[in-house]
N, C-alpha and C positions, 0 to 999 in steps of 0.2 A: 372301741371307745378311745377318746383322745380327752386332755384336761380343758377344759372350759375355766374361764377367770368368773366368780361373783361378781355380778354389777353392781351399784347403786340403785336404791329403791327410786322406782320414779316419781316424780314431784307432786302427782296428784294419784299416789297408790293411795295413801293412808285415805281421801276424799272419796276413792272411788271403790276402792277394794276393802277396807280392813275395819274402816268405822263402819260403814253399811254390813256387811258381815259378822262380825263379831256383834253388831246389836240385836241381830234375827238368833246368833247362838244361845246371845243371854237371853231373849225371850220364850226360844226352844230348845232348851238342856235336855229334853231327851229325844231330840230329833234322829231317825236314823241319816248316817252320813250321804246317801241316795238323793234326800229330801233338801240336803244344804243348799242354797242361791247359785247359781255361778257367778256370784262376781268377779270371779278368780279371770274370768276372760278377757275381762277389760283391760284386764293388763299383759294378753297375748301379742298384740303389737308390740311392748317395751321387749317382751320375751323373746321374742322374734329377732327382734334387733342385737337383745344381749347373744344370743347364740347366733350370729348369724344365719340365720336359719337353718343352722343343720341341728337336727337332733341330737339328742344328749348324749342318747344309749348307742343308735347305728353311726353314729358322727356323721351323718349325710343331708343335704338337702332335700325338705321333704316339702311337699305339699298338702298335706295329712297333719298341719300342728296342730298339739292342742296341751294346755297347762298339765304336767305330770305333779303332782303334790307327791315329792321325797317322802315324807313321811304322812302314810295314806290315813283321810278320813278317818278311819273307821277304829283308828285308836285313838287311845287317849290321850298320847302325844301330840300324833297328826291333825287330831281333833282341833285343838287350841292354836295348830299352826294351819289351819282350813285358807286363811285372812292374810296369809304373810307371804313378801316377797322371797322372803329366804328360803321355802320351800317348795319355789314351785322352779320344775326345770322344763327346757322346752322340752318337748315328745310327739315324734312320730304314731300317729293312733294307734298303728298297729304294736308297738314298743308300750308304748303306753296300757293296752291292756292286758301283753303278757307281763308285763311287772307285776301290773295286781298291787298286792297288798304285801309285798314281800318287804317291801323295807328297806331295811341295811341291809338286810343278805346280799342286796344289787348294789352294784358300786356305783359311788358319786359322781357324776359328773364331774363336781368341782374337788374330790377328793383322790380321783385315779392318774397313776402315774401318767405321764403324756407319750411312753414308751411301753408301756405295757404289753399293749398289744400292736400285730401286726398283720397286713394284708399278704396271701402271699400270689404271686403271679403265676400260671394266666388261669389258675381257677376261683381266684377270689374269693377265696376261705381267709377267716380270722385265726388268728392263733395267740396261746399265750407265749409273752417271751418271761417264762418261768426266771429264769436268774433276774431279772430287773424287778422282780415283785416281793414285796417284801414277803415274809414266812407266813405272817399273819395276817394276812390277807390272800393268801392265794386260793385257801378253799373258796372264799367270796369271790373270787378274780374267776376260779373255775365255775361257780356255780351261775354266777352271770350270763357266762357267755353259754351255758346249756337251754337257761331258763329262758332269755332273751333270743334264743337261734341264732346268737350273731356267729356262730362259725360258720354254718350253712343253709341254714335255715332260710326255705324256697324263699317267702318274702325277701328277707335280705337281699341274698342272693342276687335276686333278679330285678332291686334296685340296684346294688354295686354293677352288676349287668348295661343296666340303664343307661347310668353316669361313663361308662369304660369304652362301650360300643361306640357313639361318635367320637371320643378320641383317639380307637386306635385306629375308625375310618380314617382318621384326617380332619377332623372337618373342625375340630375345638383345640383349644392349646391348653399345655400343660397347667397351666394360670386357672385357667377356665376350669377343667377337673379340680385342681387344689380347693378351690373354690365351694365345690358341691359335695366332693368325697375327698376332703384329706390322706385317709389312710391307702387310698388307692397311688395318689400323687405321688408318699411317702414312697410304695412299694416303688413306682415306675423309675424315681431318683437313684433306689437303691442299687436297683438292677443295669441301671444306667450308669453309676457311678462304675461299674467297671470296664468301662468302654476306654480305649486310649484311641484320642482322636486324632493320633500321629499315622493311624494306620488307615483314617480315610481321607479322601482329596479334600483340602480346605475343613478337615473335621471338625476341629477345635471351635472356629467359629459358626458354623451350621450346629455344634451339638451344643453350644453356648446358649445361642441364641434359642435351641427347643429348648433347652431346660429353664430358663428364665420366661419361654413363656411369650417369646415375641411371634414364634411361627409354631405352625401346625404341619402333622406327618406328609400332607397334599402335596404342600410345600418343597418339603426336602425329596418328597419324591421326583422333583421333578429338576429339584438346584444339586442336592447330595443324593441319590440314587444309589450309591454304595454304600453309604451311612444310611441312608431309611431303610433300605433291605436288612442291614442289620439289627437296625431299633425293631421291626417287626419280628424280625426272629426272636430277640429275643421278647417281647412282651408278648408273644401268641403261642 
């Protein structure tokens, strides 16, 4: 997970989403939560946009969105916030229906540290980094990432797979990954940032210019051959 900013409701939520909504709740107070409208969807495009389309929970680019309501239906809480923008976070389907109904027990989107967790390289497990989290939140921080699979759990997995496989071909730039998988990008930096590029021909500017994103592994293979041998070594 990575921290997400809250947007602005959009200009025509309360028209489309929360008057129409909220008027079917006051008519059906005992409606089961199953049975609610979706108007919640119409405002999947803004959703979309505030998260850049990566999901809330696996922070990646999904093609699977769809409105996660933070606090679900089927309470009494989440009941009266069915209608609002402030509770809905983008979601991966598959993220989205292992959360369930769990709640707070899952951490916020917009309330998780942006360092909490981390990818770690070349097998693309999650992990917690335990000292950046606060005491009271870390059974929430662990039970997250059980209940969601985001350590390893095969879905995940083998979209962080997805996302990793054309860039360490070559064929996408570092920009491109950030883009769809953050916490992969984050790992590739970090592993990267120990490189001293005095030690390959012209390294400074060929590892400059990968890590900002202007060129891809293809590339260096063929301009820095000594430096991409080594960028592969060490990401694989």
């Amino acid at each position: 997970m990575i921290r997400f900013e809250p947007s602005p409701e959009p200009p025509r939520f309360d028209e489309d989403v929360r008057a129409p909504g909220n008027e079917w709740l006051r008519a059906n107070p005992h409606a089961r939560s199953g049975q609610f409208p979706d108007y919640w969807t119409r405002a999947l495009p803004d959703l979309r946009s505030a998260f850049g389309d990566l999901c809330g929970y696996s922070a990646m680019w999904t093609r699977r969105t769809t409105v996660d309501h933070y606090r679900s239906r089927s309470s009494s809480e989440g009941r009266a916030l069915a209608y609002e923008w402030t509770n809905y976070r983008l979601a991966d389907h598959y993220m989205n229906a292992v959360k369930g109904t769990w709640d707070s027990r899952i951490l916020d989107p917009f309330e998780v540290g942006d360092d909490w967790f981390e990818v770690l390289l070349p097998n693309l497990e999650l992990i917690l980094v335990e000292t950046r989290i606060p005491p009271a939140r870390l059974a929430d921080a662990r039970f997250t990432l059980k209940q969601l699979g985001l350590r390893d759990g095969e879905d995940v997995l083998e979209q962080r797979r997805e996302w990793y496989r054309p860039f360490i071909e070559g064929d996408v730039s570092l920009a491109w990954l950030a883009r769809r998988a953050p916490l992969i990008a984050r790992a590739v930096r970090r592993r990267l940032g120990e490189f001293r590029p005095a030690d390959f021909d012209d390294g400074q500017t060929h590892l400059q210019r990968f890590l900002e994103g202007e060129t891809v592994l293809k590339t260096l293979r063929r301009d820095a051959p000594r430096l991409a041998e080594a960028i592969d070594a060490a990401l694989r």
